[in-house]
C-alpha positions as a Markdown table, in Angstrom:
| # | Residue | x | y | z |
|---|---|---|---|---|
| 1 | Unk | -68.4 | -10.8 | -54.5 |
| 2 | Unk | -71.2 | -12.0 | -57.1 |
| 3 | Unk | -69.4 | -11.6 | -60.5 |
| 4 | Unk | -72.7 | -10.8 | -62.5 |
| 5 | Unk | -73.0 | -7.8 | -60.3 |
| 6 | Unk | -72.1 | -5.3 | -62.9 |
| 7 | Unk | -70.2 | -1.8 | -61.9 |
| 8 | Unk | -71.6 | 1.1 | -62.7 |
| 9 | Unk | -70.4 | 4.6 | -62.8 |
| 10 | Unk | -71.1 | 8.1 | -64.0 |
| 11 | Unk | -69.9 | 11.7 | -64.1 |
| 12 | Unk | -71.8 | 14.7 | -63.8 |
| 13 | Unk | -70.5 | 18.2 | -64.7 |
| 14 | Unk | -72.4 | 20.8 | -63.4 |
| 15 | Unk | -72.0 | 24.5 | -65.9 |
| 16 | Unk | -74.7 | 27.0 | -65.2 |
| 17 | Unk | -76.9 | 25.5 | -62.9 |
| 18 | Unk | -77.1 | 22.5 | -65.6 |
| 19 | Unk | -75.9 | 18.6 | -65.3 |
| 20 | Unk | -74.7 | 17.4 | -67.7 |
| 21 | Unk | -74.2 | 13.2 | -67.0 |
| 22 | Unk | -71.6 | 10.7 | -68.7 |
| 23 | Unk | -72.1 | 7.3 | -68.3 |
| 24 | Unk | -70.1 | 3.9 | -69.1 |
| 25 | Unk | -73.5 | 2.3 | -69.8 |
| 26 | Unk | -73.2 | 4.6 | -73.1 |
| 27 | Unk | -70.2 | 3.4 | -74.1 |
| 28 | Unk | -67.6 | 5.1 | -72.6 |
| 29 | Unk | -64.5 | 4.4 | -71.1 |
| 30 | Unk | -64.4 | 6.3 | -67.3 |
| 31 | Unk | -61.7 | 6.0 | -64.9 |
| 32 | Unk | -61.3 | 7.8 | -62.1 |
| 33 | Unk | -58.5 | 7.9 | -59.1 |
| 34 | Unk | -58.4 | 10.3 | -56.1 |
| 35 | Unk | -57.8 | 10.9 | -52.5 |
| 36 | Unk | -59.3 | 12.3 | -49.7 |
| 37 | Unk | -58.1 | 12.5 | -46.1 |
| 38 | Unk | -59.4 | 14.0 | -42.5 |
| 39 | Unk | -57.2 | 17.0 | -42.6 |
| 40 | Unk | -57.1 | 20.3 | -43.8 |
| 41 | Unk | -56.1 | 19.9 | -46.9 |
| 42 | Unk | -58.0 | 19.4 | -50.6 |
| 43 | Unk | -59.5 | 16.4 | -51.9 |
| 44 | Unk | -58.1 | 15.7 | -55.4 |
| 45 | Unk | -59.9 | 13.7 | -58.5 |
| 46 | Unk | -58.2 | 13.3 | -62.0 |
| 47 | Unk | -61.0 | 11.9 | -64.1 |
| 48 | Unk | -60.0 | 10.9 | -67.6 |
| 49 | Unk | -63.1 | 9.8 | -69.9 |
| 50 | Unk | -62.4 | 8.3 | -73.5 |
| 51 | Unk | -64.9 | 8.0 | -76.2 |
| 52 | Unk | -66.8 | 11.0 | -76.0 |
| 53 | Unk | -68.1 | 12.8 | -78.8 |
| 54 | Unk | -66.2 | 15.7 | -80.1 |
| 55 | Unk | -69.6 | 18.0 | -79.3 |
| 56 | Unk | -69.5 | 17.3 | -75.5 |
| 57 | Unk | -65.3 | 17.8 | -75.8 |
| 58 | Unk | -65.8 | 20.8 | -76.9 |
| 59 | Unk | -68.0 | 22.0 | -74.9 |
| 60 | Unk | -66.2 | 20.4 | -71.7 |
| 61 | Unk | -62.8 | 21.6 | -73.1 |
| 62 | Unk | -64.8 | 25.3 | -73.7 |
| 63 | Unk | -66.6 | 25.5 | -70.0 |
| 64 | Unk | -63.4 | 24.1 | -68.1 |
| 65 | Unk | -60.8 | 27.0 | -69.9 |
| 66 | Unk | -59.1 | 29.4 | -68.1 |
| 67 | Unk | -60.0 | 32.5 | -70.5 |
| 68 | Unk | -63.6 | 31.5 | -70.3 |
| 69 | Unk | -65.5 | 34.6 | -69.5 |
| 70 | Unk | -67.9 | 32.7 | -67.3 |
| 71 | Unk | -66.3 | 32.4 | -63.9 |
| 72 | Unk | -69.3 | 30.3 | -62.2 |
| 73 | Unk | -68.1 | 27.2 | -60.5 |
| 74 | Unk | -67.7 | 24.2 | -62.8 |
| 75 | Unk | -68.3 | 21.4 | -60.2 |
| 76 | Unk | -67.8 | 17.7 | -60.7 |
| 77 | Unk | -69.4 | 14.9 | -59.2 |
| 78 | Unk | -67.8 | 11.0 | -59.3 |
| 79 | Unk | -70.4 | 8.4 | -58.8 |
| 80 | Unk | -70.2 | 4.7 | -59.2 |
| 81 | Unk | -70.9 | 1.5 | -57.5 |
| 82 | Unk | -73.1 | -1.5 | -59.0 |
| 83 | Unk | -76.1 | -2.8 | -59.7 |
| 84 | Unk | -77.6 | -4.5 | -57.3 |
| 85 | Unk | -77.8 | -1.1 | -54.6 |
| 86 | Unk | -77.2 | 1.6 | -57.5 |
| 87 | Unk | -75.0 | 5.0 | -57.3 |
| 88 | Unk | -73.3 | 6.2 | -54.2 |
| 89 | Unk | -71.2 | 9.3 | -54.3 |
| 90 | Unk | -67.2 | 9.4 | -54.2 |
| 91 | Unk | -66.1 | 12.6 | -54.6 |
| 92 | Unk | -67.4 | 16.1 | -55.2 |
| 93 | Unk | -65.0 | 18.8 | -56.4 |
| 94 | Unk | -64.2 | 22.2 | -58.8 |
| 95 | Unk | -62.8 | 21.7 | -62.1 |
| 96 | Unk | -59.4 | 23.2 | -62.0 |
| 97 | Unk | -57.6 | 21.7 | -65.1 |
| 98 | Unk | -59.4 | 20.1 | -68.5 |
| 99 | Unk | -56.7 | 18.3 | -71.6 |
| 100 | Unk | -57.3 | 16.2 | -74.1 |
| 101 | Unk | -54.7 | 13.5 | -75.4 |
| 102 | Unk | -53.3 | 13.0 | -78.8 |
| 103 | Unk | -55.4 | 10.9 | -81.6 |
| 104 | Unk | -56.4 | 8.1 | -82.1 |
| 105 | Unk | -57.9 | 7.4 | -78.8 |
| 106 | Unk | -58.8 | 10.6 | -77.4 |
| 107 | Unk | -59.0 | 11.2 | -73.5 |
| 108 | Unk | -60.5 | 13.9 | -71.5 |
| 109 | Unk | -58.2 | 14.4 | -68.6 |
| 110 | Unk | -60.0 | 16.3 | -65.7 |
| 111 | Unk | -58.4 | 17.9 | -62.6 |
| 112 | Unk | -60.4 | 18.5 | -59.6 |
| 113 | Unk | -59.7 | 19.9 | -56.0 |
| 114 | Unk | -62.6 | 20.1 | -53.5 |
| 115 | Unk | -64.2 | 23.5 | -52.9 |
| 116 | Unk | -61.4 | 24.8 | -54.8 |
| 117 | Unk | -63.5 | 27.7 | -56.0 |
| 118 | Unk | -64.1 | 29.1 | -52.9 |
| 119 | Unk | -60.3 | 29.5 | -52.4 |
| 120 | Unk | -61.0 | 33.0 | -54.4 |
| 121 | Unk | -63.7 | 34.4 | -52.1 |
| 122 | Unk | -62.7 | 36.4 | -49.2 |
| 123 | Unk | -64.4 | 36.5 | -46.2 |
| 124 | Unk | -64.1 | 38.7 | -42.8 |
| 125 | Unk | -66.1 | 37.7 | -39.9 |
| 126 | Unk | -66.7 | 38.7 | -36.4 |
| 127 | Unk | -68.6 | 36.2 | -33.4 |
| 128 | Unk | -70.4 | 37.3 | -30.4 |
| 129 | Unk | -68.1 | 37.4 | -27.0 |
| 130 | Unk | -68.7 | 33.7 | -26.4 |
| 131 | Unk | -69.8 | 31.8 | -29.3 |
| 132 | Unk | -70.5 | 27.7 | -29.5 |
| 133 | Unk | -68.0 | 26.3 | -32.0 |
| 134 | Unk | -70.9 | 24.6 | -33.3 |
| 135 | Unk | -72.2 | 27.9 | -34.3 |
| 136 | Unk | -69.0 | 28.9 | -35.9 |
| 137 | Unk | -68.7 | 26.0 | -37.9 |
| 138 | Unk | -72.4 | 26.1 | -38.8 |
| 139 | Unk | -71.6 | 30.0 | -40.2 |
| 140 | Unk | -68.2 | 28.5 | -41.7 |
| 141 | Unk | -70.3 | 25.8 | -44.0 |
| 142 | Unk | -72.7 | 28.2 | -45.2 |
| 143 | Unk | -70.4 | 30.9 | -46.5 |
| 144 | Unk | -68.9 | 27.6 | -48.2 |
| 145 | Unk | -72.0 | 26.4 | -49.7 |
| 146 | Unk | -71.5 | 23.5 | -47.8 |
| 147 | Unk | -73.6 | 21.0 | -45.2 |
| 148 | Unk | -72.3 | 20.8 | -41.9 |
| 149 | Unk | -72.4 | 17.5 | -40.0 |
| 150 | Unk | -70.7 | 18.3 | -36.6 |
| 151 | Unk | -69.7 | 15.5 | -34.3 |
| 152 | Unk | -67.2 | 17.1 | -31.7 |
| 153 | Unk | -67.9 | 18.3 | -28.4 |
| 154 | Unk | -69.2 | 21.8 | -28.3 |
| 155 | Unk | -67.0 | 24.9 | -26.4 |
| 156 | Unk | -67.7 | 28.0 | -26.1 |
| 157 | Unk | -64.7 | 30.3 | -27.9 |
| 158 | Unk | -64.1 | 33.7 | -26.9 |
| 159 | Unk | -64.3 | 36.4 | -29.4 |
| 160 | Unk | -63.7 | 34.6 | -32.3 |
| 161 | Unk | -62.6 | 36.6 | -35.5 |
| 162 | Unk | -61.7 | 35.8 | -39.1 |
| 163 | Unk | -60.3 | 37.8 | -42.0 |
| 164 | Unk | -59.0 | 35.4 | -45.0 |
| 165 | Unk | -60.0 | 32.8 | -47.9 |
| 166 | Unk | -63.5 | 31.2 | -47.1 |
| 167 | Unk | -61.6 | 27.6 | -47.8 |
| 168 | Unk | -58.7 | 28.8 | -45.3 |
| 169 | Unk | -61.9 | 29.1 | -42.2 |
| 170 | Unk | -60.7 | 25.0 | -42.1 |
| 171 | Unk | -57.6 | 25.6 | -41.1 |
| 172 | Unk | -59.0 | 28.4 | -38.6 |
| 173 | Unk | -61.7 | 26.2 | -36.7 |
| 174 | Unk | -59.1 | 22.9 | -37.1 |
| 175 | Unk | -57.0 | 25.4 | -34.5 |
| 176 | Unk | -59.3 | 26.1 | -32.0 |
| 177 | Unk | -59.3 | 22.6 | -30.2 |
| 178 | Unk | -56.3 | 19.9 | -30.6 |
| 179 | Unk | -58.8 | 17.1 | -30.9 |
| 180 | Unk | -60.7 | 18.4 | -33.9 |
| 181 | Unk | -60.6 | 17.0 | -37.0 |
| 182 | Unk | -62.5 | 19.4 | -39.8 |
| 183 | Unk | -62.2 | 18.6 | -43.6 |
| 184 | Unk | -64.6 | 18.6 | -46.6 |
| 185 | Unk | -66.0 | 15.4 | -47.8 |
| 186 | Unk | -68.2 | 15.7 | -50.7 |
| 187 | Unk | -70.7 | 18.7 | -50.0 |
| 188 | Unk | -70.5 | 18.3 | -46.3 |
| 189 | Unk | -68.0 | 20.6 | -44.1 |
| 190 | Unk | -67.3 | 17.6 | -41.4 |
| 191 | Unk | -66.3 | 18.4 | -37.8 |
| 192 | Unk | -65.5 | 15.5 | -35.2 |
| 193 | Unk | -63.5 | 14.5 | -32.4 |
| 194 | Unk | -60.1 | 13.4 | -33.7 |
| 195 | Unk | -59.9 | 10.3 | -31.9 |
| 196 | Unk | -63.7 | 9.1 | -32.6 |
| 197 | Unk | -64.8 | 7.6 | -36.2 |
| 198 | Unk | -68.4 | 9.2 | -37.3 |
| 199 | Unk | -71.1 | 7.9 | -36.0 |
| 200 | Unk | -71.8 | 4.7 | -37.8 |
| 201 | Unk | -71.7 | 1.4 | -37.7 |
| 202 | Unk | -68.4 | 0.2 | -38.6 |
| 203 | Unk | -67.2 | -0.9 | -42.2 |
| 204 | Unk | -66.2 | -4.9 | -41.9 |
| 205 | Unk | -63.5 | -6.1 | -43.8 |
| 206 | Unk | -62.2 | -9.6 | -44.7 |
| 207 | Unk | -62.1 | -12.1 | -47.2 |
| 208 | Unk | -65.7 | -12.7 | -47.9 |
| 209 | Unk | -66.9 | -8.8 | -47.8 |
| 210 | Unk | -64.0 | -7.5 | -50.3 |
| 211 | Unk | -60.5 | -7.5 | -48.7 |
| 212 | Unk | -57.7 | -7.4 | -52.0 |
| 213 | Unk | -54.3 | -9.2 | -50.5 |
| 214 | Unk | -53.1 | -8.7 | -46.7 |
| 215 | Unk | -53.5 | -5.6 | -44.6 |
| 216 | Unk | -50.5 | -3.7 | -44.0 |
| 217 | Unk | -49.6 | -2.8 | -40.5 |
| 218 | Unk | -48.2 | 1.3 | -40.4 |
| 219 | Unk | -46.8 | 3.7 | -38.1 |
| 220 | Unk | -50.6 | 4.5 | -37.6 |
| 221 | Unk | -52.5 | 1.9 | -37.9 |
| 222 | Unk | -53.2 | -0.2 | -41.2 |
| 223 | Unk | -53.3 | 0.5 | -44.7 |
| 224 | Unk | -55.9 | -2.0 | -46.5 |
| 225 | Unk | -57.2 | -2.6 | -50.0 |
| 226 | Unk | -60.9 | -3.7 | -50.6 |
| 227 | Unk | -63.6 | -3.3 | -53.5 |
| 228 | Unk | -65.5 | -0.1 | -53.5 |
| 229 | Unk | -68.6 | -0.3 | -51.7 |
| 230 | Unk | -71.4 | 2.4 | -50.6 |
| 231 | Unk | -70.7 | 2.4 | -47.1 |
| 232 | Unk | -67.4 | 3.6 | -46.5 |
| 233 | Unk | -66.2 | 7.2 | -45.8 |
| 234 | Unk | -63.2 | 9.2 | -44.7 |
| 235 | Unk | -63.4 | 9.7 | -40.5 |
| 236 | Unk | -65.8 | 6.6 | -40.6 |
| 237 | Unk | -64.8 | 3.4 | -38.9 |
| 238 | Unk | -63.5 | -0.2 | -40.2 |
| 239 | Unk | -63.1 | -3.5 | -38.6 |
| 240 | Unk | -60.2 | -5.6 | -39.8 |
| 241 | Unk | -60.6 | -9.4 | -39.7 |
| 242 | Unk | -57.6 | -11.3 | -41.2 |
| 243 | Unk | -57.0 | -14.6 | -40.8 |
| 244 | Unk | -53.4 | -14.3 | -42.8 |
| 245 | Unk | -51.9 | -11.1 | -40.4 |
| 246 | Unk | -54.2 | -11.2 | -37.2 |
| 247 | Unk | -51.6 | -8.6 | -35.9 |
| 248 | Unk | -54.0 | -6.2 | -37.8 |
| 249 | Unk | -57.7 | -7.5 | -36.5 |
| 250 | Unk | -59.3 | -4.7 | -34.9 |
| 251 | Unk | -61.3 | -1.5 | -35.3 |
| 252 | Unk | -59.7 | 1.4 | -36.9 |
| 253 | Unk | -60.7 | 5.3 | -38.2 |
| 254 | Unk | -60.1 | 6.4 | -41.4 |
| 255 | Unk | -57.8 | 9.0 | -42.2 |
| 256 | Unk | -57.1 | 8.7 | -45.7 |
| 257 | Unk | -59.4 | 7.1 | -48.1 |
| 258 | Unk | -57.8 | 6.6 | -51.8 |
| 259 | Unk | -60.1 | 5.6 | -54.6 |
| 260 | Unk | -59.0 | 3.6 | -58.1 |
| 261 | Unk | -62.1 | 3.4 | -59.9 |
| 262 | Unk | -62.7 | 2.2 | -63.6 |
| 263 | Unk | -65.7 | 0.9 | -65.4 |
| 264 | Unk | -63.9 | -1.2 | -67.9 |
| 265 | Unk | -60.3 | -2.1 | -66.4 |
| 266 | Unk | -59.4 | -3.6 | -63.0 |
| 267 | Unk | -59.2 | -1.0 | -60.7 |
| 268 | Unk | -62.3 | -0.9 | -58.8 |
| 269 | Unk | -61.3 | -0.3 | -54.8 |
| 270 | Unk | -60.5 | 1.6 | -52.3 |
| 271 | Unk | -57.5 | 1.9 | -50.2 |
| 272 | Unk | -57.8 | 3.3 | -46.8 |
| 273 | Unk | -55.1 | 4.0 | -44.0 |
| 274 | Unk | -56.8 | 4.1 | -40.9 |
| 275 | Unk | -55.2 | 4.4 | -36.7 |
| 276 | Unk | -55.8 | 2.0 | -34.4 |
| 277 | Unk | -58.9 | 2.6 | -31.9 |
């Protein structure tokens, strides 16, 4: 890793259609840790930002409240990585929870879930007598706002119905095949064979691309620590090449991506567990 390689990161909070950025090139303090995983469950961001002008607080603090009349989604968008290949995106989520800490250093302390807002909508929905799952996903991600990227083998289901929270249409497709794995990542609703990574090249890992201490062998698979790059993603593939626990060489998928990212302490990795190919 060249040291003069500086990291960069940024938040955006998007409040009526505007984005408003924050960036540690302006002299604040951003950290942010989450976790995102293949199954049905939310993505979670806490984002906690120190330094900020009591103006943009405010108006965060304001936006963000509960007993704020305006019920639009306040999304948030996590970006970092460094200079030499710029931004990539880590997470994408709704603002559920905003605090600030006591004086003298004052921290924001944001709470995000992914597509939480949509938890509130309520959908019904009817398909033709055979339908393409494709298709149903494809009506699933728009009602959410979302992108699809489909990657399983296509079926066609038989009178397929819905009545329930637009999120909970996850949970609803996830139990129309037992090797289907469909999860939000980012703005993309993602459905894929559960045994098959997304098709990309495979993430490398070892000591000269990133690799932090020894890969851990699990239940699963592996569990490995490596500095944040712009390539991995959760469902993607990684190669493990170890010379201190060889046990572990081999390609994996990710299930579980964690994410411990700040622009002016340590942290700056991710941590994915991932099952053996």
């Amino acid at each position: 890793m060249n040291e003069i390689d500086s990291r960069i990161v940024r938040i955006s909070v998007e409040v009526n259609n505007k984005l408003n950025v924050y960036e540690g090139s302006n002299g604040l303090s951003i950290k942010a840790v989450g976790s995102k995983s293949t199954s049905t469950k939310q993505n979670e961001c806490t984002v906690t930002i120190v330094n900020l002008s009591q103006s943009n607080r405010d108006f965060l603090l304001t936006a963000t409240s509960p007993f704020n009349a305006n019920k639009t989604p306040k999304q948030l968008i996590v970006e970092a990585g460094r200079e030499s290949y710029g931004y990539s995106t880590v997470f994408v989520g709704n603002i559920t929870s905003a605090n600030i800490s006591q004086p003298p250093d004052i921290a924001l302390t944001l709470k995000c879930l992914t597509a939480n807002y949509q938890k509130g909508n309520m959908i019904g929905t009817t398909q033709a007598n055979n339908a393409k799952l494709s298709d149903i996903a494809k009506s699933a991600a728009e009602s959410m706002n979302l992108n699809l990227l489909y990657q399983a083998i296509d079926k066609q289901v038989v009178n397929y119905q819905f009545s329930g929270s637009n999120t909970a249409q996850i949970s609803g497709l996830k139990n129309l095949s037992n090797n289907l794995d469909v999860y939000i990542d980012n703005n993309q609703l993602i459905v894929k064979n559960s045994n098959k990574p997304l098709a990309t090249q495979f993430k490398v890992i070892d000591m000269d691309s990133g690799m932090i201490g020894i890969p851990e062998l699990t239940e699963q698979g592996v569990k490995v620590k490596y500095f944040l790059d712009n390539f991995s993603r959760v469902g993607g593939g990684l190669t493990i090449k170890s010379q201190l626990n060889p046990a572990a060489n081999g390609d994996y998928l990710i299930y579980k991506l964690d994410f411990d990212i700040a622009n002016r302490d340590v942290p700056f990795y991710y941590t994915a567990e991932a099952k053996r190919l």
